[in-house]
Structure formats: structure tokens, C-alpha cells
C-alpha positions in Angstrom: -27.8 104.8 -117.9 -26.9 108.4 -116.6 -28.0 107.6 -113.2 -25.1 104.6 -113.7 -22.2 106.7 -114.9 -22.9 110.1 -112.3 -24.8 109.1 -109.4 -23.1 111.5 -106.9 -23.6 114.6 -109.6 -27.3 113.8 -110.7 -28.5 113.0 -107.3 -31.6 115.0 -106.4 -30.9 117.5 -108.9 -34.9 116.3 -109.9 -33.3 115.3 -114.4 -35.1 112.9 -115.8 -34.1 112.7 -119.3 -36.1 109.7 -120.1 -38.4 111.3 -122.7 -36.3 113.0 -124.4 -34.1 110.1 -124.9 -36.9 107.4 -125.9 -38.2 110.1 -128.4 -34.9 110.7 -129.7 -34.4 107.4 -130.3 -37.5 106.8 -131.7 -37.3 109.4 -134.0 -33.4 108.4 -135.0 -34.7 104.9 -135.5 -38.0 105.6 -137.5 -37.1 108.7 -139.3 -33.7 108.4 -140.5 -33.0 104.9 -140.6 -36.5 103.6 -141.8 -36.4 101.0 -138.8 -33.5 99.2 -140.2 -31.2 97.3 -138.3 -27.5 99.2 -138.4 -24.2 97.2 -139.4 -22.2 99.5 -140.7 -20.3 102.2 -139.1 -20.3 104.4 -142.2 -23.7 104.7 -143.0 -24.5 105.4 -139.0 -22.1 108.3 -139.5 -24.2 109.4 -142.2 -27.2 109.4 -140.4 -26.1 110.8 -137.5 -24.6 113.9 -139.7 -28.3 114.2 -141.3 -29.9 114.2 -138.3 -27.4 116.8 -136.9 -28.2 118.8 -140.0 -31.9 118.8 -139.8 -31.5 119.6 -135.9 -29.1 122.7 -136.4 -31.4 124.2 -139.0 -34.4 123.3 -137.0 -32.7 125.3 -134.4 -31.8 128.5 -136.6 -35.6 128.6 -137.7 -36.7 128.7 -133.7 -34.2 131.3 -133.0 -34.9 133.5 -136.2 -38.9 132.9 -134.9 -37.9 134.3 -131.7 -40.3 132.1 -129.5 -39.0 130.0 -127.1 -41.0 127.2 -125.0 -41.7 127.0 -121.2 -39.3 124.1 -121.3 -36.5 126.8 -122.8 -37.5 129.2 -120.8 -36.7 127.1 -117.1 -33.3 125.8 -118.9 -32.7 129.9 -119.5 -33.5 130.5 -116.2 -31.6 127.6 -114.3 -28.5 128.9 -117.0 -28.6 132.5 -115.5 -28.9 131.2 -112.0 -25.8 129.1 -112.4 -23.7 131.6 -113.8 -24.1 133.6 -110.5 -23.1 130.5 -108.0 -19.7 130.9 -106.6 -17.0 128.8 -107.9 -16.2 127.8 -104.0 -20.0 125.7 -103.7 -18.3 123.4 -106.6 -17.2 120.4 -105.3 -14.8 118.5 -107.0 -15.1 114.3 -107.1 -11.6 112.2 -108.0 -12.2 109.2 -109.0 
């Protein structure tokens, strides 16, 4: 589905997300909605808000750890290395 919406920005850029989407789902799907079927908008909401919960303090507990995985460590890395590109290698697509 990314591939879909950004082909031009995503192309050979080497993402693949799929993992990290199928386990996310997964886990949305098993663990916070017991593998129920969703009809309701407002109970969605909630789940999404617990899961953003759980996620935030998950996140406070690996930064007050201080360790950080090789996958955190090459996004840190690609971070820095962006922030030094010059605005003029960014091009623009109108659409």
C-alpha cells in the first residue's frame, strides 16, 4: 500500500515496512482487541488510545534504560545524515 500512494518518493530508497506492519497488526488485532471483529467506531478509538498508551510508556522505559537497538541505531544515523543534505537536492513533486 505505500509503494501505491509514493512510488516516485519510496523508489530505491531500499524501506520495506512489511514486518513492522504485519506485526503491528497482529499485535493490534490479538492483543487489544482479543481477535474480535470491529463495528464500532468508538470502541476502535479506545483501543487505539490504549495501544498508544502502552506504546508511549514502553517508549519512556527504553529511553530511561538508555539502550537503544541496531535497528535505532541505523534510524539515528540515517536522522543525522539527513539533517546535513542541502535543502537544494530536495526535489519537489506537484501532483
Amino acid at each position: 500500500m505505500i509503494g501505491n500512494c509514493l512510488p516516485i518518493a519510496l523508489k530505491g530508497a531500499g524501506i520495506n515496512t512489511n514486518m513492522f506492519v504485519e506485526a503491528f497488526h497482529n499485535t493490534l488485532k490479538q492483543v487489544y482487541m482479543q481477535g474480535r471483529v470491529n463495528r464500532r467506531v468508538d470502541k476502535f478509538l479506545h483501543v487505539l488510545l490504549r495501544l498508544a498508551r502502552d506504546k508511549a510508556f514502553d517508549r519512556l522505559v527504553k529511553l530511561e534504560k538508555g539502550k537503544t537497538t541496531n535497528r535505532l541505531s541505523v534510524i539515528h544515523a540515517r536522522h543525522k545524515a539527513s539533517l546535513e543534505l542541502s535543502s537544494k537536492l530536495v526535489v519537489y513533486i506537484l501532483g
